[in-house]
VMD Tcl script that builds the backbone (N, CA, C; Angstrom):
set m [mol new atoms 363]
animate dup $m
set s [atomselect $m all]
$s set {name element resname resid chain x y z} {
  {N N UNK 1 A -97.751 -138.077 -216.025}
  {CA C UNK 1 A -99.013 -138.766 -216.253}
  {C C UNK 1 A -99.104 -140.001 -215.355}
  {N N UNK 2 A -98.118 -140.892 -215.199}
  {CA C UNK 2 A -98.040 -142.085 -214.405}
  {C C UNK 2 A -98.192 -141.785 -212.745}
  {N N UNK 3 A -97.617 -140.854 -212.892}
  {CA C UNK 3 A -97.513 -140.725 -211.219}
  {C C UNK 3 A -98.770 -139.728 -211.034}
  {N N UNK 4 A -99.476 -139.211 -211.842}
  {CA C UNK 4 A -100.942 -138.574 -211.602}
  {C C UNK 4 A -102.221 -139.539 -211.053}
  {N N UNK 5 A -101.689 -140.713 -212.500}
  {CA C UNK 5 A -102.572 -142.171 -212.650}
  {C C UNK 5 A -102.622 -142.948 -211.093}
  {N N UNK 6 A -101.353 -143.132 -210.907}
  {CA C UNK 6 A -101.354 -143.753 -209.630}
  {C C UNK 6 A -102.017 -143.162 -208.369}
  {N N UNK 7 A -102.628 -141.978 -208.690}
  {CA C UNK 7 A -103.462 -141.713 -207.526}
  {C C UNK 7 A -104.872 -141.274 -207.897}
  {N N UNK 8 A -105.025 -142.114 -208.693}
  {CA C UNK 8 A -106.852 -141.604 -209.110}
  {C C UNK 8 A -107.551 -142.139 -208.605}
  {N N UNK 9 A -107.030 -143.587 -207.834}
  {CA C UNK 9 A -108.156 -144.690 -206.995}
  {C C UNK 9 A -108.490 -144.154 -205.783}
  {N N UNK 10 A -107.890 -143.278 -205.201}
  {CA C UNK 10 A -107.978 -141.793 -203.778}
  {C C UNK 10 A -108.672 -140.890 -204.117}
  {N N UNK 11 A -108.575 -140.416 -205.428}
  {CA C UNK 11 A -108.984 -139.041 -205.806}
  {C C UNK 11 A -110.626 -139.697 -206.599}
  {N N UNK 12 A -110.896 -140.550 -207.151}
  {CA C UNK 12 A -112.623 -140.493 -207.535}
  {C C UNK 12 A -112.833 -141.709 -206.784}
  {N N UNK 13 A -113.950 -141.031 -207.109}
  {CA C UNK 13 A -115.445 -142.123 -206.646}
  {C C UNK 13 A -115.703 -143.444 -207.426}
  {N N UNK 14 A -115.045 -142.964 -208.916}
  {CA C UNK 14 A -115.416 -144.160 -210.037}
  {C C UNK 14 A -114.259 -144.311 -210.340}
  {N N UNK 15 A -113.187 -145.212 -209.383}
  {CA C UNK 15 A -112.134 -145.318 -210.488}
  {C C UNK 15 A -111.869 -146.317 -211.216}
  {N N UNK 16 A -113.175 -147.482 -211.480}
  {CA C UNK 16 A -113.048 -148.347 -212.710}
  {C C UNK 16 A -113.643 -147.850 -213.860}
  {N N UNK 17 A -114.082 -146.707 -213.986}
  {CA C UNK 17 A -114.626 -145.914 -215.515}
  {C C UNK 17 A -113.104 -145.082 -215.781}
  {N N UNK 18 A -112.083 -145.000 -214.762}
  {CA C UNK 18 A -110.875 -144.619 -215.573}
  {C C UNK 18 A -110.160 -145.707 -216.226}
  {N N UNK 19 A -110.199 -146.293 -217.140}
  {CA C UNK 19 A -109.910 -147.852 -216.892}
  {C C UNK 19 A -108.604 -147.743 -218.298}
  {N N UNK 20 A -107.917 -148.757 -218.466}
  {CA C UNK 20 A -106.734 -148.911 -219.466}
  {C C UNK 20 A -106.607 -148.012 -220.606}
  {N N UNK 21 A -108.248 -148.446 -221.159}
  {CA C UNK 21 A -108.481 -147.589 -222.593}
  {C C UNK 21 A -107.981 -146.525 -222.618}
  {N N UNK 22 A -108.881 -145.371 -221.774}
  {CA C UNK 22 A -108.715 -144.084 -221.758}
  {C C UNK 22 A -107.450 -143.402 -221.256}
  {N N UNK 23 A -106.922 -144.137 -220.114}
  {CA C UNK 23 A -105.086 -143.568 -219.593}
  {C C UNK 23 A -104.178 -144.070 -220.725}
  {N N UNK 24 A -104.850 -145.097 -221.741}
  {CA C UNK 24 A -103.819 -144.972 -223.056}
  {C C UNK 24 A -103.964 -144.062 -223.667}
  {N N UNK 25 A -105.382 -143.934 -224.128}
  {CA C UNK 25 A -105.435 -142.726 -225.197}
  {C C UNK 25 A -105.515 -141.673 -224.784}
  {N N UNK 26 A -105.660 -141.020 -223.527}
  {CA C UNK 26 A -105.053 -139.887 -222.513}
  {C C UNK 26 A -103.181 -139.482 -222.723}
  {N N UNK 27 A -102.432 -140.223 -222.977}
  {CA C UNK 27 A -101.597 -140.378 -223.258}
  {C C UNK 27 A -100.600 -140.550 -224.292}
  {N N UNK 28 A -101.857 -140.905 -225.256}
  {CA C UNK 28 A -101.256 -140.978 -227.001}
  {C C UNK 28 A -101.812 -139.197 -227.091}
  {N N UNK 29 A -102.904 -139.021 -226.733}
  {CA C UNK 29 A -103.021 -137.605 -227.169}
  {C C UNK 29 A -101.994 -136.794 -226.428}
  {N N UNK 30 A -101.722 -136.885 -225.305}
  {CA C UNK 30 A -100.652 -136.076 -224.760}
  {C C UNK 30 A -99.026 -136.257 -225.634}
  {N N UNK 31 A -99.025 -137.417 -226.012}
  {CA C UNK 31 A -97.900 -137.394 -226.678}
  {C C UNK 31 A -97.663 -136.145 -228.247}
  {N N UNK 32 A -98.833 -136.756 -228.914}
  {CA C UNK 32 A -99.142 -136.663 -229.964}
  {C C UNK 32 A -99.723 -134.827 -230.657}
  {N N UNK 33 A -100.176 -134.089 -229.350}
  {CA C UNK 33 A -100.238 -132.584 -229.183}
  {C C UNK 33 A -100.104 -132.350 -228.180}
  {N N UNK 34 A -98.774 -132.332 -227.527}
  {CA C UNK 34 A -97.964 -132.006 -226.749}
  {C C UNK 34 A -98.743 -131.097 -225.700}
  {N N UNK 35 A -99.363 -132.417 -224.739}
  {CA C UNK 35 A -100.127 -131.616 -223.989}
  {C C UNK 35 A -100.132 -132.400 -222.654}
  {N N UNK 36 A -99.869 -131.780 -221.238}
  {CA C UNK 36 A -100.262 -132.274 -219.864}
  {C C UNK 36 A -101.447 -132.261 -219.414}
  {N N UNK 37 A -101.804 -133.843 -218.756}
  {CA C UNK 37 A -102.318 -133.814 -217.974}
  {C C UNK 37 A -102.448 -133.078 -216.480}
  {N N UNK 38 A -103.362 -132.054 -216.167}
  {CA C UNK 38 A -103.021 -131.513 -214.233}
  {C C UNK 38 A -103.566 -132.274 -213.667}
  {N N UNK 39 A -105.275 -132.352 -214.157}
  {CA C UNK 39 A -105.530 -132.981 -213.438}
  {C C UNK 39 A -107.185 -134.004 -213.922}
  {N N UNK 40 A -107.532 -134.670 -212.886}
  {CA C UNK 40 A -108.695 -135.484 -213.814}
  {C C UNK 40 A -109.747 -135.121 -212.860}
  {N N UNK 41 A -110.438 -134.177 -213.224}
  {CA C UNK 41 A -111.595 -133.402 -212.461}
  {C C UNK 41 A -113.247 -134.139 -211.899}
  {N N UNK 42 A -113.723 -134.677 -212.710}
  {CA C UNK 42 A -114.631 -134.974 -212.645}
  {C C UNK 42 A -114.629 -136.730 -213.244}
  {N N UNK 43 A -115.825 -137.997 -212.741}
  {CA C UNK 43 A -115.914 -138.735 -213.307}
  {C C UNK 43 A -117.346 -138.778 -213.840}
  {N N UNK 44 A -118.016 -138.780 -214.513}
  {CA C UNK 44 A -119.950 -138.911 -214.260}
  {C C UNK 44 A -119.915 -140.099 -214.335}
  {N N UNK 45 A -121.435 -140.540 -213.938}
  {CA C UNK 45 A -121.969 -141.610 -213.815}
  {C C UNK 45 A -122.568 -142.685 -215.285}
  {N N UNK 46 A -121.879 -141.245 -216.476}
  {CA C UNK 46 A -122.470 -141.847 -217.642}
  {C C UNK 46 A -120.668 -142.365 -218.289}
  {N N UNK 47 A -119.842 -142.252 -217.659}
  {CA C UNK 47 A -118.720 -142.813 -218.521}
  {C C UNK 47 A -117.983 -141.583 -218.876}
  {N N UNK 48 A -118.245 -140.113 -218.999}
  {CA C UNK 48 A -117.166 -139.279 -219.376}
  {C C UNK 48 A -116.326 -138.561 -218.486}
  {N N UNK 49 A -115.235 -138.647 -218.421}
  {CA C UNK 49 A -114.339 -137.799 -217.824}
  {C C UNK 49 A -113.626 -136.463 -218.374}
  {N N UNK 50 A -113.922 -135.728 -217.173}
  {CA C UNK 50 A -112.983 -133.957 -217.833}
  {C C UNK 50 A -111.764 -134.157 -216.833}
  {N N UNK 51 A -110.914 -133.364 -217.935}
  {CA C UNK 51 A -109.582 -133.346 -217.766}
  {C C UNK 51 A -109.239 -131.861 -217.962}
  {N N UNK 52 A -108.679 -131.550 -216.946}
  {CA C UNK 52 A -108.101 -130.229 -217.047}
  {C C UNK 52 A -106.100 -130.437 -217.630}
  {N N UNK 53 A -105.878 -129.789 -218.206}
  {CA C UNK 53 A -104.543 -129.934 -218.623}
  {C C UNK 53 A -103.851 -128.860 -218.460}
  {N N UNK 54 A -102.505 -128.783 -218.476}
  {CA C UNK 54 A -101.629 -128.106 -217.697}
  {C C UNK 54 A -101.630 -126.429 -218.095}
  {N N UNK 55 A -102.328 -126.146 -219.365}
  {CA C UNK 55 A -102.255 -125.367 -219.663}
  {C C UNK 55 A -104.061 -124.424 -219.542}
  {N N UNK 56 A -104.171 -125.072 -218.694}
  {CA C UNK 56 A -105.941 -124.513 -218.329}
  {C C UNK 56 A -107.057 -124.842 -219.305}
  {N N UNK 57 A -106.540 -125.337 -220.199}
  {CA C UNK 57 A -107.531 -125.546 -221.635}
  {C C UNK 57 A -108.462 -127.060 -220.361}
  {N N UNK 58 A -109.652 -127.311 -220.791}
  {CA C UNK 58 A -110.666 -127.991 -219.759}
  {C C UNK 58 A -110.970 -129.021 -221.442}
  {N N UNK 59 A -111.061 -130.296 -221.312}
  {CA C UNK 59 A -111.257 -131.549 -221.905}
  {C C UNK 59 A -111.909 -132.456 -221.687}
  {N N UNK 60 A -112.735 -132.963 -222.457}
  {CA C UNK 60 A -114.185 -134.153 -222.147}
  {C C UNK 60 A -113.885 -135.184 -223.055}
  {N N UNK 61 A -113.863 -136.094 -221.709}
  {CA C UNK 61 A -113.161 -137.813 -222.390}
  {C C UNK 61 A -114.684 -138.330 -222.556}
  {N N UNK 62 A -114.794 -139.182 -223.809}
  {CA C UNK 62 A -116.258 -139.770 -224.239}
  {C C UNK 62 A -115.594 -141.314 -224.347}
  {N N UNK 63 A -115.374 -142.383 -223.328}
  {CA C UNK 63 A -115.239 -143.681 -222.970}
  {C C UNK 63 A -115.989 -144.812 -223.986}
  {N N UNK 64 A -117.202 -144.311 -224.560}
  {CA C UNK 64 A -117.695 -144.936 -225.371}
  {C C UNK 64 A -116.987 -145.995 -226.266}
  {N N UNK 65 A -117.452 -147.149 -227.319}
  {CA C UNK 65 A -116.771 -147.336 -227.965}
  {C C UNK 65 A -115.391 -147.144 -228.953}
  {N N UNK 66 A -115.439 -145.543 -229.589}
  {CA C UNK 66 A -114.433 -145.178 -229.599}
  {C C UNK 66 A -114.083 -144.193 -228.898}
  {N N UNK 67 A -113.031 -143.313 -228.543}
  {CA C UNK 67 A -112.823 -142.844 -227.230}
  {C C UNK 67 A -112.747 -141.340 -228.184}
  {N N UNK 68 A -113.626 -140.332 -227.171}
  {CA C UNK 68 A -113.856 -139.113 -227.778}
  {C C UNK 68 A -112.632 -137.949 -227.205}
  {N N UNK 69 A -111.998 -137.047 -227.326}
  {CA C UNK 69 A -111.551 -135.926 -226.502}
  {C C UNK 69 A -112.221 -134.717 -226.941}
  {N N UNK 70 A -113.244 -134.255 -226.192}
  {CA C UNK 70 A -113.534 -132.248 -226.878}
  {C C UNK 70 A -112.561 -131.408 -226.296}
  {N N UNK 71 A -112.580 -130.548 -226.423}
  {CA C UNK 71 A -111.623 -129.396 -226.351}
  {C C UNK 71 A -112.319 -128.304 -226.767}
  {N N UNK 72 A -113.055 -127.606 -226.103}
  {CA C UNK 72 A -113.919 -126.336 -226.794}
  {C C UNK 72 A -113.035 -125.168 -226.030}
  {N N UNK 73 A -113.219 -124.149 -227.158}
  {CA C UNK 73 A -112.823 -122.665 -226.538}
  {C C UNK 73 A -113.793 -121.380 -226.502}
  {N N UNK 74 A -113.873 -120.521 -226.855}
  {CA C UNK 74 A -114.878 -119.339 -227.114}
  {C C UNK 74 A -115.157 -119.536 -228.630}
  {N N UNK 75 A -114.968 -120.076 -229.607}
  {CA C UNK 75 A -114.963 -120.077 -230.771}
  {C C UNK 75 A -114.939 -121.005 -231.598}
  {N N UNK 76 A -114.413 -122.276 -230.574}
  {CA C UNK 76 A -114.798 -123.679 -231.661}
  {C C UNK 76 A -114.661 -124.708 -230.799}
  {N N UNK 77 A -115.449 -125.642 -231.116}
  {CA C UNK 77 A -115.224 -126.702 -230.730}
  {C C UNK 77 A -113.997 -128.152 -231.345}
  {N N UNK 78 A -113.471 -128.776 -231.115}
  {CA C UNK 78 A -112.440 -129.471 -231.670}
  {C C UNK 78 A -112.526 -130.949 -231.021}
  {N N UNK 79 A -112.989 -132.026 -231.946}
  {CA C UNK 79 A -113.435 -133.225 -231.462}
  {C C UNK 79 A -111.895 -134.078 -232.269}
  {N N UNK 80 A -111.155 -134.884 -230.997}
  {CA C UNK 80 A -110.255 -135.739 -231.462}
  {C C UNK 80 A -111.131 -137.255 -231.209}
  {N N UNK 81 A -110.862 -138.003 -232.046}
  {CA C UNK 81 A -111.123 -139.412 -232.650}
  {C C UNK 81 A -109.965 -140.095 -232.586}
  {N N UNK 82 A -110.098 -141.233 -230.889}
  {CA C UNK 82 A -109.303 -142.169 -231.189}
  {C C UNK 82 A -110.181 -143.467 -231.151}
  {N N UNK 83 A -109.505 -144.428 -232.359}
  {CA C UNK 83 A -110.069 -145.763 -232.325}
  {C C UNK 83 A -109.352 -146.818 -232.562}
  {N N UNK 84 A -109.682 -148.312 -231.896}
  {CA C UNK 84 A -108.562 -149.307 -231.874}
  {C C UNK 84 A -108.775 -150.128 -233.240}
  {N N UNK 85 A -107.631 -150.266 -233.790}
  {CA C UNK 85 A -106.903 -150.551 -235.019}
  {C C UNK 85 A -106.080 -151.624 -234.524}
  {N N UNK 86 A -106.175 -152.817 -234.835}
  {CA C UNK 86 A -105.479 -154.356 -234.821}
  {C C UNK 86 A -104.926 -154.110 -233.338}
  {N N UNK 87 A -106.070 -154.256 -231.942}
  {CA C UNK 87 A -105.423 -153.890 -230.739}
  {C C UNK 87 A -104.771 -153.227 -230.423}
  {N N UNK 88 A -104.559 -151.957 -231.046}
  {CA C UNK 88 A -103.765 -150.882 -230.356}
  {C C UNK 88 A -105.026 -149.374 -231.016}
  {N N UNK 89 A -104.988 -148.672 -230.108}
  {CA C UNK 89 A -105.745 -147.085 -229.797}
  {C C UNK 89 A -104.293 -146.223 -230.785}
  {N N UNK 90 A -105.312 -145.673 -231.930}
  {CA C UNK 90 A -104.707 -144.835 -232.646}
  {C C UNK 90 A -105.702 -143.666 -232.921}
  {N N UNK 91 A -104.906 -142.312 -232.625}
  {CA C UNK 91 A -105.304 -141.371 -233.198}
  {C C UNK 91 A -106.172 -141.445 -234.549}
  {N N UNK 92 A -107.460 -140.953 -234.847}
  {CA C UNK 92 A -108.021 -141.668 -236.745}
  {C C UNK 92 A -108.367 -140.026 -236.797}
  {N N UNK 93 A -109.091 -139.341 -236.393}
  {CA C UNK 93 A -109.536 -138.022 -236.626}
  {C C UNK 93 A -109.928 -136.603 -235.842}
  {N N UNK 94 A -109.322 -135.414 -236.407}
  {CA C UNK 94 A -110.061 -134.543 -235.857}
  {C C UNK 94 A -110.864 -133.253 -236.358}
  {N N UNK 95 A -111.850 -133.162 -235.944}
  {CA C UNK 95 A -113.499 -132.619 -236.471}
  {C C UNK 95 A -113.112 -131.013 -235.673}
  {N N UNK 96 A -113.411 -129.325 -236.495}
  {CA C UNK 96 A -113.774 -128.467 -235.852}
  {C C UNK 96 A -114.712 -127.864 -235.841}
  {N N UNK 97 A -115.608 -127.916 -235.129}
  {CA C UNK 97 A -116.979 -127.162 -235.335}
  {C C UNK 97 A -117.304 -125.451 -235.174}
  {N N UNK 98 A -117.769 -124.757 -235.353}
  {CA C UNK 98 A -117.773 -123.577 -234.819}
  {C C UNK 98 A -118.693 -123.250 -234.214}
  {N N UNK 99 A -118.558 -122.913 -232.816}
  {CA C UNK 99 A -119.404 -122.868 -231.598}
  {C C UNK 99 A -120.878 -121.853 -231.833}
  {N N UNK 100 A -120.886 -120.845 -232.812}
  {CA C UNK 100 A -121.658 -120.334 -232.937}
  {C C UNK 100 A -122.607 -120.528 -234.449}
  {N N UNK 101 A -121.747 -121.930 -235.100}
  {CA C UNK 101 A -122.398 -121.884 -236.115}
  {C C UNK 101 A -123.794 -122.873 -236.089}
  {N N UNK 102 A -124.096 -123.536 -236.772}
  {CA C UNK 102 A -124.834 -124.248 -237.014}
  {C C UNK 102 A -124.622 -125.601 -237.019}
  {N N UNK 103 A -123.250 -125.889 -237.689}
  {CA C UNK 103 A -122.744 -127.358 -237.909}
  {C C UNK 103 A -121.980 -128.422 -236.376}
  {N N UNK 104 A -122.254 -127.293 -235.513}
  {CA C UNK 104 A -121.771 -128.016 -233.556}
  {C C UNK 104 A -122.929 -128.910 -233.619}
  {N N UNK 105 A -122.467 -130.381 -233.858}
  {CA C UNK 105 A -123.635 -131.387 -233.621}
  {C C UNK 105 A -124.067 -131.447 -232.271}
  {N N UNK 106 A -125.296 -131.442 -231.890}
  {CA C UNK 106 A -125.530 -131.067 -230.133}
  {C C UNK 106 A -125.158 -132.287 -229.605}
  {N N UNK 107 A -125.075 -133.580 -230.173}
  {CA C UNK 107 A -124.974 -134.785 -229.215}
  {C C UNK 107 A -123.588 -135.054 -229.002}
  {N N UNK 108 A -122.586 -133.861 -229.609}
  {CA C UNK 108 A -121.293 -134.295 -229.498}
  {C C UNK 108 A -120.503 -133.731 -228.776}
  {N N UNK 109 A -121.367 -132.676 -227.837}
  {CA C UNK 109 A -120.728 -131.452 -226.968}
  {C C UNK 109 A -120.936 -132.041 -225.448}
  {N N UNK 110 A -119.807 -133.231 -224.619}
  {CA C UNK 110 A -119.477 -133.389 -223.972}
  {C C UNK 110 A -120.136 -132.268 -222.129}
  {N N UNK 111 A -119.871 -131.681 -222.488}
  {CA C UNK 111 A -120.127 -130.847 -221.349}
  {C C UNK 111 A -121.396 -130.801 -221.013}
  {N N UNK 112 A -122.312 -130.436 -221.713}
  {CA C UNK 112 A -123.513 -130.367 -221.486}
  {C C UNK 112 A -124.088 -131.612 -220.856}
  {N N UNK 113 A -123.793 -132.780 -221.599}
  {CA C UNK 113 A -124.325 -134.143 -221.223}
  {C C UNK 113 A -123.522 -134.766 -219.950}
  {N N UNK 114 A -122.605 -134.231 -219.279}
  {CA C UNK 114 A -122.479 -134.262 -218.165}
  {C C UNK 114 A -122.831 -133.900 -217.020}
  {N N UNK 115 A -123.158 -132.629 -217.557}
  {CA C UNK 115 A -124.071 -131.939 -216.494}
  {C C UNK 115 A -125.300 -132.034 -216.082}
  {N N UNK 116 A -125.852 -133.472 -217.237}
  {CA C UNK 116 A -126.808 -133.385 -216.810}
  {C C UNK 116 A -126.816 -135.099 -216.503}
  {N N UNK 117 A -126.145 -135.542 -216.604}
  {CA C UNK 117 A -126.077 -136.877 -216.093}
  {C C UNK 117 A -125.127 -137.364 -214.376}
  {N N UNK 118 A -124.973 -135.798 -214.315}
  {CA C UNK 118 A -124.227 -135.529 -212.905}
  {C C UNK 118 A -125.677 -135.014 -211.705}
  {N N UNK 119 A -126.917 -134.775 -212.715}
  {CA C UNK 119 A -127.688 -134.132 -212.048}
  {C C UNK 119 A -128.590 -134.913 -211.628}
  {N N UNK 120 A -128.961 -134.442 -209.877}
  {CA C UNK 120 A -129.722 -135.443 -209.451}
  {C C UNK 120 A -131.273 -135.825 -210.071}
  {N N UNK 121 A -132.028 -136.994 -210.002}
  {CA C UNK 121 A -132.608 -137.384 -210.616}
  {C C UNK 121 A -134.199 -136.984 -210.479}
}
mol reanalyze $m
mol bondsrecalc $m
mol representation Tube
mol addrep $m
């Protein structure tokens, strides 16, 4: 992860929207469900970053106040919730939606709102 980090200021366009927050909690989640970073794909212009991880699964960082991770597959969506607790970023929750049901809140599906905040104007 460190030696990925150290070359993101080469590799994007925005590399002050990768900023402390998120390479922490990029990192508590990697700890925490044992998961690699490959690589950090995309930055948009609205604050979210996708992350591809070592195992091909594709991930949407939401920078916002509290820091979002999706993780969707063919069948569900899976929203991790990290938020800072007495200055330190802790894991608080995770939400599964089912992609074909009804209860996938639309404003919480990462991907879409990139694509369109990536899109020219």
């Amino acid at each position: 992860m460190k030696r990925l980090l150290a070359h993101l200021n080469n590799l994007s366009e925005s590399p002050a929207l990768l900023n402390q927050e998120v390479t922490t909690v990029l990192s508590i989640f990697c700890e925490k469900f044992e998961r690699r970073v490959q690589e950090i794909d995309t930055i948009s212009d609205e604050g979210y970053v996708k992350v591809t991880f070592s195992d091909e699964t594709i991930g949407y960082v939401d920078v916002d106040k509290n820091v979002l991770i999706e993780i969707e597959d063919s069948f569900q969506l899976t929203v991790f919730t990290f938020a800072r607790h007495n200055n330190q970023w802790q894991f608080s929750e995770r939400n599964c939606y089912d992609i074909a049901g009804t209860m996938t809140p639309q404003a919480s599906r990462l991907a879409p709102r990139m694509a369109q905040s990536s899109s020219p104007a």
